[in-house]
Backbone as numpy.savetxt, mean C-alpha at the origin, in Angstrom:
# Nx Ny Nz CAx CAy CAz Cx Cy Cz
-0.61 -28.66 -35.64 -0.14 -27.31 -35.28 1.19 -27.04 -35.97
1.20 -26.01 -36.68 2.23 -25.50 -37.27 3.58 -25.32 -36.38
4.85 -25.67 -36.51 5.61 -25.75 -35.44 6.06 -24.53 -34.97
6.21 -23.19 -35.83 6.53 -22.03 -34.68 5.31 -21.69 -34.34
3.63 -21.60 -34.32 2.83 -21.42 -33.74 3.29 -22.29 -32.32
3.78 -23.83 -32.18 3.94 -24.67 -31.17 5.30 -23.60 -30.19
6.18 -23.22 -31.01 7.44 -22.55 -30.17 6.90 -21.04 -29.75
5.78 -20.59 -30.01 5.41 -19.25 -29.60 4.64 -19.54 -28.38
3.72 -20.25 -28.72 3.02 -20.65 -27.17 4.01 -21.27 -26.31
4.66 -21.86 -26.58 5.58 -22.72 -25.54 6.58 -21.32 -24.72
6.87 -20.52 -25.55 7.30 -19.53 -25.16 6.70 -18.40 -23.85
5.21 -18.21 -24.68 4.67 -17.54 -23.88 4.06 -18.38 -22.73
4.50 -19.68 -22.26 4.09 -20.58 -20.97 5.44 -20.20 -20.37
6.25 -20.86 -20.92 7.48 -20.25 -20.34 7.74 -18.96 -19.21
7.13 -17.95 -20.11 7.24 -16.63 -19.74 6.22 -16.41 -18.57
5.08 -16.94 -18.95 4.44 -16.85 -17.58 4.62 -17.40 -16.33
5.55 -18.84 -16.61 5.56 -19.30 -15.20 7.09 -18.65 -14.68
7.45 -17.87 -15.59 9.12 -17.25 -15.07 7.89 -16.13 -13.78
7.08 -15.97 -14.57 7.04 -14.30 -13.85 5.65 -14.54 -12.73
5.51 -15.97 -12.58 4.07 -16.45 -11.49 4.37 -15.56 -10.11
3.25 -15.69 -9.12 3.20 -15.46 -8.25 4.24 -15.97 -7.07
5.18 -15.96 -6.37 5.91 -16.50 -5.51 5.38 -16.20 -3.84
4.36 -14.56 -3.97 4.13 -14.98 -2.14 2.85 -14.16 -2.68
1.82 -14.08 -2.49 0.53 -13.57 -2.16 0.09 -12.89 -0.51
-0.37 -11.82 -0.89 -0.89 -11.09 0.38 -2.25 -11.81 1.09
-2.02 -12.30 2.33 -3.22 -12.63 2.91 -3.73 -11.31 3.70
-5.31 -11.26 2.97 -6.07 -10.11 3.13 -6.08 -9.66 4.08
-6.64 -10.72 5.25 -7.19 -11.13 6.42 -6.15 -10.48 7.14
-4.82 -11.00 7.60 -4.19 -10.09 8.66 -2.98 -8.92 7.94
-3.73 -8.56 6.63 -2.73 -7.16 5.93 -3.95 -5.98 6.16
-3.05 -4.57 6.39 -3.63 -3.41 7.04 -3.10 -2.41 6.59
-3.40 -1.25 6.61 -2.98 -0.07 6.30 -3.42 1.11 7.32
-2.61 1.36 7.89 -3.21 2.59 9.23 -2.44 3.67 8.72
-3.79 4.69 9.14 -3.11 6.77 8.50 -3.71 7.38 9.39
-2.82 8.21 10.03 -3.61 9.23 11.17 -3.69 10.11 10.43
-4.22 11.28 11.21 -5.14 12.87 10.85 -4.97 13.53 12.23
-4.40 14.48 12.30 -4.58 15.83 12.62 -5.51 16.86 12.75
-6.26 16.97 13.15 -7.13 18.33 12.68 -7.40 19.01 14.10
-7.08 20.57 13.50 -7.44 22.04 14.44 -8.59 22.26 14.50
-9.79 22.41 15.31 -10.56 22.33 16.06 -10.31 24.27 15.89
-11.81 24.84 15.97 -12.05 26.24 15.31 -11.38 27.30 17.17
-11.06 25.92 18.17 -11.06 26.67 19.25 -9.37 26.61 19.49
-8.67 25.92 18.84 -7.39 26.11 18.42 -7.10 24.58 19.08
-7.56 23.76 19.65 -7.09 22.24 19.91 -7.10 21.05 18.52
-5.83 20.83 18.72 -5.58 19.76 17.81 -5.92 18.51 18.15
-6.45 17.80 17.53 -7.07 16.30 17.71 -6.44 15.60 16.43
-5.58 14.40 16.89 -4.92 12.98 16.40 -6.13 12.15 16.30
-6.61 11.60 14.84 -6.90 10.22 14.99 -6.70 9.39 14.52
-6.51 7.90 14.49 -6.74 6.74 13.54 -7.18 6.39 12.45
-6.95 5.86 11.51 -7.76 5.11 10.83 -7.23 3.99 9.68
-8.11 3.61 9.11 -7.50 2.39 8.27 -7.65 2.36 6.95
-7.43 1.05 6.35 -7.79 1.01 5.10 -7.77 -0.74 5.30
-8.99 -1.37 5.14 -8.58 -2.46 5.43 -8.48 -3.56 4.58
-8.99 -3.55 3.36 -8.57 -4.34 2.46 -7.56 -4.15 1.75
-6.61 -4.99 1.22 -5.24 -4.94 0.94 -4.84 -6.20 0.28
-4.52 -6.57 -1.34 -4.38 -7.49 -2.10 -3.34 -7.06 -2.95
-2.55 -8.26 -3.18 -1.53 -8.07 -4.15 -0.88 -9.21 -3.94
0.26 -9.40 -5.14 1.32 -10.03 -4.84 3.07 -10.37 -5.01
3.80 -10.62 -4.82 5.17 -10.55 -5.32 5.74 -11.97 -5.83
6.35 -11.42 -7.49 6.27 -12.31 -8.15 7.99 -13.07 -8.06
8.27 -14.00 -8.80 9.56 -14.65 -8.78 10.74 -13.78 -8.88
10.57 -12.55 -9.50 11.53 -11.68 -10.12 11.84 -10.28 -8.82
10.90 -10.26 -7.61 10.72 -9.20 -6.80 10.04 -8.47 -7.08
9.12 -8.28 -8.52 8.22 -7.36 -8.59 7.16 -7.39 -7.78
6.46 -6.32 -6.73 5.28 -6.17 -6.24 4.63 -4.99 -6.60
2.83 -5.69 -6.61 2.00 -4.77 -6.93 1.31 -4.81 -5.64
0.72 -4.48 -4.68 0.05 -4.13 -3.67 -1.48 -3.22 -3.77
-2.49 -3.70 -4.09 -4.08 -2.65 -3.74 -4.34 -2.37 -2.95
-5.05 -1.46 -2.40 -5.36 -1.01 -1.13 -6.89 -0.73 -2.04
-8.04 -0.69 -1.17 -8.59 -0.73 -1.77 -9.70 0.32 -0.83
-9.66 1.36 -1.50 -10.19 2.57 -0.48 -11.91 2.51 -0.41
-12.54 1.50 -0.99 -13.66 1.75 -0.26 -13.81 0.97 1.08
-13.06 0.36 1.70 -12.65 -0.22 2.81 -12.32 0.41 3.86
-11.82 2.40 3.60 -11.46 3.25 4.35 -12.50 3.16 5.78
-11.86 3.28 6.82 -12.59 2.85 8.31 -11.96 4.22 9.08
-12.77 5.20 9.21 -11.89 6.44 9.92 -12.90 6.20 11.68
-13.84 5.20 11.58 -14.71 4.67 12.72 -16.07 5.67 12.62
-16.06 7.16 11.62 -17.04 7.82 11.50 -17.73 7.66 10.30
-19.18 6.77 9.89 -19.32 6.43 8.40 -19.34 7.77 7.69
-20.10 9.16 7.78 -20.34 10.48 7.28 -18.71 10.87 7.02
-17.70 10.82 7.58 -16.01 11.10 7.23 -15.85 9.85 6.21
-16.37 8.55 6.33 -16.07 7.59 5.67 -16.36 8.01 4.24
-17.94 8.67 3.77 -18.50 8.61 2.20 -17.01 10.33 2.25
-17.01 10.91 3.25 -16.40 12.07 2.43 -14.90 11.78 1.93
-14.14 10.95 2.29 -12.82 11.07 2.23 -13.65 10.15 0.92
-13.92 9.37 0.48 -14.43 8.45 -0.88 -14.33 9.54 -1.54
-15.31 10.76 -1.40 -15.84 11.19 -2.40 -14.74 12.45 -3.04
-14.30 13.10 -1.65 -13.55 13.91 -2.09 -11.90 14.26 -2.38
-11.56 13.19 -1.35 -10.60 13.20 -1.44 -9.50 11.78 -1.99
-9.80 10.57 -1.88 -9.47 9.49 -2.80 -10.11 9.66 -4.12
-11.61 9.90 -4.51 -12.06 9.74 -5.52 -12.29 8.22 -5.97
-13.36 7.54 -4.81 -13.36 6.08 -5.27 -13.89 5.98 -6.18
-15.02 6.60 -6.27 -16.07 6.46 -7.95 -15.06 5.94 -9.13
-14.14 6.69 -9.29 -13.13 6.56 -10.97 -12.08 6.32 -10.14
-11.30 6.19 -9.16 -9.81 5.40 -8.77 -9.98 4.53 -7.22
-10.85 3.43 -7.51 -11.02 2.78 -5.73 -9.75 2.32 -5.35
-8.33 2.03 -6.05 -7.38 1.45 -5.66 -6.49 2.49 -5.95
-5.48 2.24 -4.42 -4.60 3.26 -4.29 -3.30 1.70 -4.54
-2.40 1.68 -5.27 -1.85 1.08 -5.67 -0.26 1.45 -5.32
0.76 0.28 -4.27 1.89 0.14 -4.01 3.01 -0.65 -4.77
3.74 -0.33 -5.77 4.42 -1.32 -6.44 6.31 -0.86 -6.57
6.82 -1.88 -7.21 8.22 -1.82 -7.20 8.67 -2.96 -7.81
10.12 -3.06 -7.65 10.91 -4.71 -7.66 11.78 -4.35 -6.14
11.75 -5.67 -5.43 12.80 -5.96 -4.47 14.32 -5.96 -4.70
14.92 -4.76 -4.33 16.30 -5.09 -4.46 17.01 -6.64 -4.16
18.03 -7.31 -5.35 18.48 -8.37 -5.21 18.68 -8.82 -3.71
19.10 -7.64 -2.79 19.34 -8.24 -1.27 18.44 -8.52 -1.04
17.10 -7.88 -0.72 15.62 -8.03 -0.26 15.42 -9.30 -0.61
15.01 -9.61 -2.07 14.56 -11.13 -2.55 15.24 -11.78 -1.94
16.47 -12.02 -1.72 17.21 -13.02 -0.91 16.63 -13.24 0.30
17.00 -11.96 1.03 16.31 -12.35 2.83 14.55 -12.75 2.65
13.55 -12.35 1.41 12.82 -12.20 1.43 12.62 -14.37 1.80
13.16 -14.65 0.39 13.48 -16.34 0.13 14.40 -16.92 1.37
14.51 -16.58 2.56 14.99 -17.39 3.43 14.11 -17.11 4.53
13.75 -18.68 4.98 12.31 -18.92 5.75 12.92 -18.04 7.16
14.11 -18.43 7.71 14.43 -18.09 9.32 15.21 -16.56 8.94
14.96 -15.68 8.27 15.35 -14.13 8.49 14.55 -13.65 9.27
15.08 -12.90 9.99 14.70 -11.58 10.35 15.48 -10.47 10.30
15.50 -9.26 9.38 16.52 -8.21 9.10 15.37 -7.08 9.29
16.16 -5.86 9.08 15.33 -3.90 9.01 15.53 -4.28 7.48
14.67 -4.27 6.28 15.55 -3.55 5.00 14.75 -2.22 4.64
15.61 -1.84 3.76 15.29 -0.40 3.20 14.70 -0.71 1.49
13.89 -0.17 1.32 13.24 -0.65 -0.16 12.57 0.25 -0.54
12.92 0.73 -2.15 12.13 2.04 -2.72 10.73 1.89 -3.55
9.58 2.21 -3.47 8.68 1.83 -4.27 7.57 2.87 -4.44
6.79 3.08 -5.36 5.86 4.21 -5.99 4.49 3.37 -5.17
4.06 5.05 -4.94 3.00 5.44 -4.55 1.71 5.88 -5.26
0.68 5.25 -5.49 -0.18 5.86 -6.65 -1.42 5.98 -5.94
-1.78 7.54 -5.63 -3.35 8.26 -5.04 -3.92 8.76 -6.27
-5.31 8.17 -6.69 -5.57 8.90 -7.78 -5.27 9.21 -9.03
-3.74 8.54 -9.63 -3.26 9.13 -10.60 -2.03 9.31 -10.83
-1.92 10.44 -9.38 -0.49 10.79 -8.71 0.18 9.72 -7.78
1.48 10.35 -8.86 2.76 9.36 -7.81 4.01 9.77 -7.25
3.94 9.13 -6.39 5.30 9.46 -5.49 5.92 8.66 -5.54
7.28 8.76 -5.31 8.26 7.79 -4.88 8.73 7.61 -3.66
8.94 6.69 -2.90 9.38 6.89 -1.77 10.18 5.21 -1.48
10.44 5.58 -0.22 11.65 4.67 0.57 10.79 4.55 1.83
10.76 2.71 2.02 10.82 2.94 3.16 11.31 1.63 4.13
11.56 1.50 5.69 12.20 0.86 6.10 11.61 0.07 6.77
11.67 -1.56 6.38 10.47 -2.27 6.47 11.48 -3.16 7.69
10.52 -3.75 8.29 10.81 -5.06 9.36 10.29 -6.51 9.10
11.32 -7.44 8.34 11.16 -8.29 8.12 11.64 -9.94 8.75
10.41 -10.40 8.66 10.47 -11.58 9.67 9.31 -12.62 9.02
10.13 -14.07 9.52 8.91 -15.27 9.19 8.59 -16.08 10.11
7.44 -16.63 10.31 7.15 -17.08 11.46 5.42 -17.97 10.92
5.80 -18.75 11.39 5.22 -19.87 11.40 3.70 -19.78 9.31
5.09 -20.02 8.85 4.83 -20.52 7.30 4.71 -18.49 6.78
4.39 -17.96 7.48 3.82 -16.50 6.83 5.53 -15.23 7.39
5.33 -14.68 6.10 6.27 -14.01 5.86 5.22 -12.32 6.48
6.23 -11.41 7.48 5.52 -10.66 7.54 6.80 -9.19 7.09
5.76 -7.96 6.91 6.39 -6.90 6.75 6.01 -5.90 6.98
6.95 -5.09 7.93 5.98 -3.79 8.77 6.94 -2.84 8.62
6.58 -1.51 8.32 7.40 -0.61 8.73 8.09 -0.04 9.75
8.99 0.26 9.74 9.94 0.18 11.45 9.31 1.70 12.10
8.71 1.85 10.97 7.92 3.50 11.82 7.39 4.11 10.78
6.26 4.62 11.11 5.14 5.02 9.90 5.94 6.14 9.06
5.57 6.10 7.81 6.21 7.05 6.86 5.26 8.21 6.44
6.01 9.38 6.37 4.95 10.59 6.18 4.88 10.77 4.85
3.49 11.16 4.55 3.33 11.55 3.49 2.61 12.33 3.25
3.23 13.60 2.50 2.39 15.03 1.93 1.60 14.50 0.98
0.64 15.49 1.56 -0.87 15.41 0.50 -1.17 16.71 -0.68
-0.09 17.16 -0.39 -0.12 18.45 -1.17 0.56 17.64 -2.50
2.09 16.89 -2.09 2.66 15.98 -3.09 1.81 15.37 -4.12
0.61 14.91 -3.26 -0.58 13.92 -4.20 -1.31 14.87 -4.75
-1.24 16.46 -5.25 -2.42 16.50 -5.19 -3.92 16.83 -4.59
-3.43 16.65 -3.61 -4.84 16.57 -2.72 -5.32 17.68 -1.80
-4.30 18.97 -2.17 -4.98 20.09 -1.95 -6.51 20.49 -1.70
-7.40 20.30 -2.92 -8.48 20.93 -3.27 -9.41 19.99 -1.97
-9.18 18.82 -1.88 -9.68 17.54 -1.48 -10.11 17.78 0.33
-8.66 18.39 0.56 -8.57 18.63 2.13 -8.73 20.23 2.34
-8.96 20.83 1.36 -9.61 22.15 2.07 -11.28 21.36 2.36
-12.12 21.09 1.40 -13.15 20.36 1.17 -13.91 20.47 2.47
-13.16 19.15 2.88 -13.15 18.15 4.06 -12.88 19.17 5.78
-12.28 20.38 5.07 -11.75 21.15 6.33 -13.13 21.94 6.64
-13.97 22.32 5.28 -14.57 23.17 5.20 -15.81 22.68 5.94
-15.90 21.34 5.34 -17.05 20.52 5.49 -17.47 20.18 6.82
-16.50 19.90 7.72 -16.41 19.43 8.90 -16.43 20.94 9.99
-16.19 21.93 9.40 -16.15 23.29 10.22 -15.09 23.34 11.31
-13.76 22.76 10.17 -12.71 22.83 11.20 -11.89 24.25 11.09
-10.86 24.52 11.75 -9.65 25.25 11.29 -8.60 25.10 10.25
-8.29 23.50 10.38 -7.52 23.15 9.31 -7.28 21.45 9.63
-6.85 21.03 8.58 -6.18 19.87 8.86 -4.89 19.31 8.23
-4.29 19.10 9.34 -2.58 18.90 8.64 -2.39 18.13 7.41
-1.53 18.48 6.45 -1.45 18.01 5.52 -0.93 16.57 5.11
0.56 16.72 6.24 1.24 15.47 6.91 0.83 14.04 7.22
0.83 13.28 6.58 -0.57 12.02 7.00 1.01 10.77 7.35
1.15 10.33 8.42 1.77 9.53 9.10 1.23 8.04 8.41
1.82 6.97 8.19 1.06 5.67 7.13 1.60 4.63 7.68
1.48 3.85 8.68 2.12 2.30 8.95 1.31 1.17 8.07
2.32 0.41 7.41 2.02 -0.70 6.17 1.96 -1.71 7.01
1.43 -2.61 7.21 1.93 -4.10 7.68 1.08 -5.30 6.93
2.11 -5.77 6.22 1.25 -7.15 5.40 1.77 -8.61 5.72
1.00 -9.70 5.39 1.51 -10.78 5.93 1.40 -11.45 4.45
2.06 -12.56 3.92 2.35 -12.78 2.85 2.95 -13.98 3.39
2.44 -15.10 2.01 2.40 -16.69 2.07 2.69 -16.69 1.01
3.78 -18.01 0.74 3.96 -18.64 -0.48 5.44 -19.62 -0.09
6.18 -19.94 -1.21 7.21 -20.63 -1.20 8.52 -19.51 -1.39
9.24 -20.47 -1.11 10.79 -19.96 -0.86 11.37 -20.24 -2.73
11.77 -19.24 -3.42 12.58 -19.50 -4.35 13.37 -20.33 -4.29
């Protein structure tokens, strides 16, 4: 082997294990819950639940995270609301992953790398529905407990759907269902649990 062919690969090993995986999302107890709103043609508003329940990603040595959500997993508990929000309003066919990413502010990685924290932090990271992105902030609750690192939001974060986009999507769905309307406002609690080693 020619010797800078030997210093290019050695390089690009290098580079990969700078930027490896440091905590991985366990699927199993990571979640995504979004309520709904909707006016009822007799003027009563009805709150409900729902999920998203598969959820993969991971955060690498440097604080970068990528996070999937993976919307054919959407669980609103009604399957007929289930194919419509797919069809019309995520668009799983051409985008099944709604995708959470960022880097951890230097403080974050720190508390993130110490096994006995528990802190509130505040952390900014993009939002991707479809295409469209947002930016947002939000204020996570962090704690470790027995080997698994967890992270929840200290209170669900709202997010406009008009922001995404998703106008055309939720008249649709309003129309479809023979409602009055449905709020645009979608309330989002994150909570993931995440394994790996301590930097």
């Amino acid at each position: 082997m020619q010797p800078y062919k030997y210093v290019l690969i050695s390089a690009l090993f290098v580079s990969s294990s700078l930027c490896s995986a440091a905590w991985q999302i366990d699927e199993q107890q990571s979640v995504v819950n979004f309520s709904s709103t909707k006016t009822l043609t007799t003027g009563h508003a009805v709150t409900e639940n729902h999920e998203i329940s598969s959820v993969v990603g991971q955060v690498d040595d440097q604080g970068h995270f990528n996070f999937k959500l993976d919307t054919r997993t959407v669980n609103t508990h009604i399957p007929l609301r289930d194919a419509r929000l797919k069809q019309h309003l995520f668009h799983t066919a051409v985008h099944p992953w709604i995708q959470i990413t960022g880097q951890l502010t230097p403080i974050n990685l720190s508390l993130l790398s110490q096994p006995s924290t528990t802190a509130l932090i505040e952390q900014p990271f993009k939002l991707d529905i479809d295409g469209h992105v947002l930016q947002l902030i939000g204020h996570f609750n962090l704690k470790h407990t027995a080997g698994k690192t967890e992270l929840e939001l200290n209170k669900p974060l709202v997010v406009s759907t008009n922001s995404l986009e998703m106008s055309a999507g939720m008249q649709k769905l309003t129309q479809m269902a023979g409602l009055a309307s449905i709020k645009t406002e979608v309330p989002v609690q994150i909570h993931l649990e995440l394994s790996g080693n301590a930097i």
